[in-house]
VOPA-181331 format. One record per atom (N, C-alpha, C): atom name; x, y, z; residue number from 1; residue in three letters. Coordinates in nm, 2 decimals, decimal comma. Atoms other than C-alpha are relative to their C-alpha. Layout:
// VOPA-181331
@atome:CA&xx:X&yy:Y&zz:Z&num:NUM&residu:Ala
...
This chain:
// VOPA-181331
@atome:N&xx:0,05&yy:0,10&zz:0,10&num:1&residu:Unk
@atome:CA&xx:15,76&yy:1,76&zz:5,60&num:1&residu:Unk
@atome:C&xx:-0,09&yy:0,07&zz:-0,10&num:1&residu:Unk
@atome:N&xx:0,08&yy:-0,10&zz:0,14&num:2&residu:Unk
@atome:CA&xx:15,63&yy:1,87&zz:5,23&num:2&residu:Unk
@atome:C&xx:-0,11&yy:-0,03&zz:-0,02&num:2&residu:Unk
@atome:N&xx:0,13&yy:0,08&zz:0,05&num:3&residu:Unk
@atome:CA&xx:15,26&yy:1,79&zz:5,09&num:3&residu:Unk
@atome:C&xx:0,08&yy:-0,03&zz:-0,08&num:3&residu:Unk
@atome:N&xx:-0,03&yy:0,10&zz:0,10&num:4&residu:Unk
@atome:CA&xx:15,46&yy:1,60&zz:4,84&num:4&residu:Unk
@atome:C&xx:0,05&yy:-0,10&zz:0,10&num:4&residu:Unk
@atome:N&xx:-0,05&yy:0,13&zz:-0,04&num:5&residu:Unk
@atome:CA&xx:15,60&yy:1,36&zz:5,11&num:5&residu:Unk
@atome:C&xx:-0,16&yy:-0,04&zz:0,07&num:5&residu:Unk
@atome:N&xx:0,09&yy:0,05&zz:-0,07&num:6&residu:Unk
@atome:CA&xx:15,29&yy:1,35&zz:5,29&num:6&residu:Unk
@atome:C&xx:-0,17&yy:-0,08&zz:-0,17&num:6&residu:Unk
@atome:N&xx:0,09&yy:0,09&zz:0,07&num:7&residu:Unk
@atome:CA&xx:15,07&yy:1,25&zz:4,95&num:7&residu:Unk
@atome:C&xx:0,06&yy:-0,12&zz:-0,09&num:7&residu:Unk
@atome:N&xx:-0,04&yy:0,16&zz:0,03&num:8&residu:Unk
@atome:CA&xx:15,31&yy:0,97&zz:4,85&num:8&residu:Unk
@atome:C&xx:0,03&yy:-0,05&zz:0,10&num:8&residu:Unk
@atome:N&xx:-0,01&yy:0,12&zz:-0,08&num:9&residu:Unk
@atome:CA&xx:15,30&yy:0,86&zz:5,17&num:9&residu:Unk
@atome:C&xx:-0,13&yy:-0,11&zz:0,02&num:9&residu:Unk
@atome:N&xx:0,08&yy:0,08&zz:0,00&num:10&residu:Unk
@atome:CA&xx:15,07&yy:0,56&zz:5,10&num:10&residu:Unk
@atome:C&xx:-0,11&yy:0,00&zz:0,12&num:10&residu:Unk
@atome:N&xx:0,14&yy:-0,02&zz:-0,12&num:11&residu:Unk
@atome:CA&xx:14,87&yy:0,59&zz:5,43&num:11&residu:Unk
@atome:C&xx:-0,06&yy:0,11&zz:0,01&num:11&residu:Unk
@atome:N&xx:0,11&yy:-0,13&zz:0,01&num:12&residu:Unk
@atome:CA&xx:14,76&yy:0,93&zz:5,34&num:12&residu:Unk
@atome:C&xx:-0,12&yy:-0,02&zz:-0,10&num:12&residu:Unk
@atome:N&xx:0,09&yy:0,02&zz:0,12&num:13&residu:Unk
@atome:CA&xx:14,66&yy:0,83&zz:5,00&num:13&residu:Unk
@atome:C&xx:-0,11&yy:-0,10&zz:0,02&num:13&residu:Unk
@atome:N&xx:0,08&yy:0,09&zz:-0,03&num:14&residu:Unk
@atome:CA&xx:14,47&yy:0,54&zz:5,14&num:14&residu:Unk
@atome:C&xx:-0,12&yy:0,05&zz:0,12&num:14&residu:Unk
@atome:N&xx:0,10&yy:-0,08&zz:-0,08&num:15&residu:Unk
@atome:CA&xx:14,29&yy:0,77&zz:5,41&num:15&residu:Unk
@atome:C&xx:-0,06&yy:0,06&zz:-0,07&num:15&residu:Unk
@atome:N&xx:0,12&yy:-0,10&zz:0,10&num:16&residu:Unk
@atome:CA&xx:14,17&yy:0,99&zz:5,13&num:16&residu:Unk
@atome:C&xx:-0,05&yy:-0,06&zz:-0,08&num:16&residu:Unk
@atome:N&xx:0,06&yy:0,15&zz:0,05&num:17&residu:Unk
@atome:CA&xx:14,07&yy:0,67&zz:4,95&num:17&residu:Unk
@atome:C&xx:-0,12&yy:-0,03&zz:0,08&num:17&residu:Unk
@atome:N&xx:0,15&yy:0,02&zz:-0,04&num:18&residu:Unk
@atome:CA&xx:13,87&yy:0,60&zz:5,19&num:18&residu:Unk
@atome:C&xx:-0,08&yy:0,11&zz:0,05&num:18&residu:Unk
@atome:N&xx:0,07&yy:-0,18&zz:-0,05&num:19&residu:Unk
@atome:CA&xx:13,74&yy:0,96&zz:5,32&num:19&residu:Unk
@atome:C&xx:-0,07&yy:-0,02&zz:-0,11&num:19&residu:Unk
@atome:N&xx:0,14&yy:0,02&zz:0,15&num:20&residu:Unk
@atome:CA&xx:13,57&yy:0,96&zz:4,94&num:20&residu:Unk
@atome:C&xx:-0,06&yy:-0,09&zz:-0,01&num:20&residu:Unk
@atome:N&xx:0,04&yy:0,12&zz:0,00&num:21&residu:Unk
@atome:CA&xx:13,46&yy:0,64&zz:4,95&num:21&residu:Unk
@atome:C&xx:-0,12&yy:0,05&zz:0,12&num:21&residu:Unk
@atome:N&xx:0,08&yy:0,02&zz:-0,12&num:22&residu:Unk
@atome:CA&xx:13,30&yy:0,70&zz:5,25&num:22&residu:Unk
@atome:C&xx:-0,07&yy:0,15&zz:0,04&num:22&residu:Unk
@atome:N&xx:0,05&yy:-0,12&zz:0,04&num:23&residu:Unk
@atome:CA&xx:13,23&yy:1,04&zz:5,22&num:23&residu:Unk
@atome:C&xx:-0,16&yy:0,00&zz:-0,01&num:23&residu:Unk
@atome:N&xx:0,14&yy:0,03&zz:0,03&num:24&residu:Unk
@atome:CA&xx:12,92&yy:0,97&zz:5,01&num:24&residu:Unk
@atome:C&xx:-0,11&yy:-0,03&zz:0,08&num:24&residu:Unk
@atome:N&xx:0,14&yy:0,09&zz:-0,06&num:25&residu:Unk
@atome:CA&xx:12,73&yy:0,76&zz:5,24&num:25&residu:Unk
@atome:C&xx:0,04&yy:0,08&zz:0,14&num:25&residu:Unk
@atome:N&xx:-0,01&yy:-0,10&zz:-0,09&num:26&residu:Unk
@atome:CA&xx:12,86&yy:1,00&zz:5,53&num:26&residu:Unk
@atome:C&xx:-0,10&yy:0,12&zz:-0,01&num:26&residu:Unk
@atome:N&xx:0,07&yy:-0,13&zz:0,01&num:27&residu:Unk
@atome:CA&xx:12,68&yy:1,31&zz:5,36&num:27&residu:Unk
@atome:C&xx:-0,19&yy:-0,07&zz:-0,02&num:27&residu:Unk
@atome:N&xx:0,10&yy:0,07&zz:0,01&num:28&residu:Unk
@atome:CA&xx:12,39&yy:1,05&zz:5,30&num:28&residu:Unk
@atome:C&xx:-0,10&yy:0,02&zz:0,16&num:28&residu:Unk
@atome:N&xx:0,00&yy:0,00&zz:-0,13&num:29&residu:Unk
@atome:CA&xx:12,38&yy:1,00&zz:5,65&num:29&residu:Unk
@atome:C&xx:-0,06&yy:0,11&zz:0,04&num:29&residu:Unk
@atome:N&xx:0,00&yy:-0,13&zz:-0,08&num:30&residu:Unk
@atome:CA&xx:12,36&yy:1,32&zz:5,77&num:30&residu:Unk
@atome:C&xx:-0,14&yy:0,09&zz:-0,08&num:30&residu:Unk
@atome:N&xx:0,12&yy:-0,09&zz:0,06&num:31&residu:Unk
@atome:CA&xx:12,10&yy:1,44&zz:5,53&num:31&residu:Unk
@atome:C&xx:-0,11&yy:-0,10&zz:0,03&num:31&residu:Unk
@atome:N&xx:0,11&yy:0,08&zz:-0,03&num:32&residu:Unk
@atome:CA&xx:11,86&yy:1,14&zz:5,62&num:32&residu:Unk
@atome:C&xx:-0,01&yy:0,02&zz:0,12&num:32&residu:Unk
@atome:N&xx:0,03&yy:-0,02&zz:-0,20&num:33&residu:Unk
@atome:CA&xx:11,90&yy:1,26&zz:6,02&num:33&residu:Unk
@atome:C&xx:-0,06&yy:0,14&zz:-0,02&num:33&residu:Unk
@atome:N&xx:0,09&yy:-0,12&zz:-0,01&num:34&residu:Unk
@atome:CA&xx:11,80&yy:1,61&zz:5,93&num:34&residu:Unk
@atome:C&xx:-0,11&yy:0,02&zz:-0,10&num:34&residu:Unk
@atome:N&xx:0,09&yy:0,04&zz:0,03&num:35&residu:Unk
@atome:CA&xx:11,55&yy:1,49&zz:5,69&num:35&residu:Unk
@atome:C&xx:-0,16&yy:0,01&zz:0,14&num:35&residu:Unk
@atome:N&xx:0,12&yy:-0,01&zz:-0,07&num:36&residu:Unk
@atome:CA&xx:11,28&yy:1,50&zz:5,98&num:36&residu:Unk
@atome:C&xx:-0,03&yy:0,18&zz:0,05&num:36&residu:Unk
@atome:N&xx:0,00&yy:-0,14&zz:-0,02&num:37&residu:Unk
@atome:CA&xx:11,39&yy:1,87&zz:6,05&num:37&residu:Unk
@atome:C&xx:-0,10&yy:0,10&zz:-0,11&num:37&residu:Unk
@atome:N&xx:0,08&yy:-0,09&zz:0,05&num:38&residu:Unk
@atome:CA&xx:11,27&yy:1,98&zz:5,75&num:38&residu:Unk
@atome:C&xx:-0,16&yy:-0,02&zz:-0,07&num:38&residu:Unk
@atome:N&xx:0,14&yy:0,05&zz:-0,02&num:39&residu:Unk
@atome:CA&xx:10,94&yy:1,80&zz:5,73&num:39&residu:Unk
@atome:C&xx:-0,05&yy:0,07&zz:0,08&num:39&residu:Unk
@atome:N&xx:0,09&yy:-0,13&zz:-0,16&num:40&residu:Unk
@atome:CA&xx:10,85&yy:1,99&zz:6,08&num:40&residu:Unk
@atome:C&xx:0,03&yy:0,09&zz:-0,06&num:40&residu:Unk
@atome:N&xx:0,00&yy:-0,10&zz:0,06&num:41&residu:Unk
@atome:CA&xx:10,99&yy:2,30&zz:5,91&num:41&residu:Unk
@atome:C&xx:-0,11&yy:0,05&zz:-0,13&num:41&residu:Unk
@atome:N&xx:0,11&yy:-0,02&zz:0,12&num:42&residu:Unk
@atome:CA&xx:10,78&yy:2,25&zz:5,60&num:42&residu:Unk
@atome:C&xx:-0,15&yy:0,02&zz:0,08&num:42&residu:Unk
@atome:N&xx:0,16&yy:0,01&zz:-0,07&num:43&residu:Unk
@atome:CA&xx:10,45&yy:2,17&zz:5,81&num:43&residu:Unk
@atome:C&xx:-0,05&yy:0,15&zz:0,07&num:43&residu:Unk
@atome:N&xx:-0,01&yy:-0,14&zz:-0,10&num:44&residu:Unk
@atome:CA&xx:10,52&yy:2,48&zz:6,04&num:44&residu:Unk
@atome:C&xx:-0,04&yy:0,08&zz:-0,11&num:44&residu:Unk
@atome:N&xx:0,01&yy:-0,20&zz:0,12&num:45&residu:Unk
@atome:CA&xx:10,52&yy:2,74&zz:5,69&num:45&residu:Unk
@atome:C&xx:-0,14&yy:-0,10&zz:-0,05&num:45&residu:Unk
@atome:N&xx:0,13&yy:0,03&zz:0,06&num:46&residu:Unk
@atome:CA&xx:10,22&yy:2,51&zz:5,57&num:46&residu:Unk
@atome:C&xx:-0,08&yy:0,05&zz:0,08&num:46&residu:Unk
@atome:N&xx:0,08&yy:-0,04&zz:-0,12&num:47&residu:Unk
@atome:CA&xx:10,06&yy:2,56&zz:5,92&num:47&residu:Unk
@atome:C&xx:0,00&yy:0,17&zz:-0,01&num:47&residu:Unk
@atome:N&xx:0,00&yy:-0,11&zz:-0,04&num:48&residu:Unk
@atome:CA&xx:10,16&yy:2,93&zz:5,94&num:48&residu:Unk
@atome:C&xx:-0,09&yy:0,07&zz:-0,17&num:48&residu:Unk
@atome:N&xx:0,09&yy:-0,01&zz:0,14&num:49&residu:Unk
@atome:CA&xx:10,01&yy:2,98&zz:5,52&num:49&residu:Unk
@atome:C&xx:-0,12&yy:-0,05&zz:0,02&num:49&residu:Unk
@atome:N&xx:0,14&yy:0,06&zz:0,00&num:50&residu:Unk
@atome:CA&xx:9,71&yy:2,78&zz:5,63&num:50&residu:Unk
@atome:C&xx:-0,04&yy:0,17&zz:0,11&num:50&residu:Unk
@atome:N&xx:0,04&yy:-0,13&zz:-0,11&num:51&residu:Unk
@atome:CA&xx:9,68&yy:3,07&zz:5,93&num:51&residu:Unk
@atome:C&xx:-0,06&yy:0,14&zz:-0,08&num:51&residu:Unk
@atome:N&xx:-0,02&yy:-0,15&zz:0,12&num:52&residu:Unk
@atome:CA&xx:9,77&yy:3,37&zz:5,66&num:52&residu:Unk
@atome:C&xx:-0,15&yy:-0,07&zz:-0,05&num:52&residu:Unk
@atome:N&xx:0,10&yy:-0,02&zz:0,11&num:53&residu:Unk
@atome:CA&xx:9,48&yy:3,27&zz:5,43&num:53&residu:Unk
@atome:C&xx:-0,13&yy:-0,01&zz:0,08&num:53&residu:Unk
@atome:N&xx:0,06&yy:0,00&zz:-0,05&num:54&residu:Unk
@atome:CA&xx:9,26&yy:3,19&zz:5,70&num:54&residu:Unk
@atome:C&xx:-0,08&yy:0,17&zz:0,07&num:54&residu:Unk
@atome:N&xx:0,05&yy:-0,16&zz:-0,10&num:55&residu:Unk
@atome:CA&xx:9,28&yy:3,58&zz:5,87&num:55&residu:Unk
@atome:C&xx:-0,05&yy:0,06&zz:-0,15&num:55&residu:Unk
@atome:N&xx:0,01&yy:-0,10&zz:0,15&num:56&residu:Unk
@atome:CA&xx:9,26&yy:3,70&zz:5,47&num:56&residu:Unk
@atome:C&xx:-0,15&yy:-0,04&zz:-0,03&num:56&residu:Unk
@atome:N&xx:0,15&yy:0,03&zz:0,03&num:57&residu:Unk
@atome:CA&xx:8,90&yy:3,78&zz:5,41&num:57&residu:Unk
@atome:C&xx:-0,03&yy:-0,02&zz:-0,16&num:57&residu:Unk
């Protein structure tokens, strides 16, 4: 079977229809769950820079 029968087969084009469609709020998703990662990552290098300037006389 060719990629030309498989992207005029209507149910492909309608799965990658919605794959983009949905895409968006998929990558949304996934960046608002590791959203809390890089908060604690940021605090950590704040914490570890608060340390640094603390030993620096």
């Amino acid at each position: 079977q060719s990629i030309l029968q498989l992207i005029n087969n209507s149910s492909f084009v309608s799965f990658w229809k919605y794959f983009w469609s949905s895409g968006i709020e998929i990558i949304l998703e996934i960046s608002s769950a590791f959203r809390p990662l890089f908060d604690i990552q940021s605090s950590i290098l704040d914490f570890e820079s608060r340390i640094v300037r603390n030993k620096v006389p």
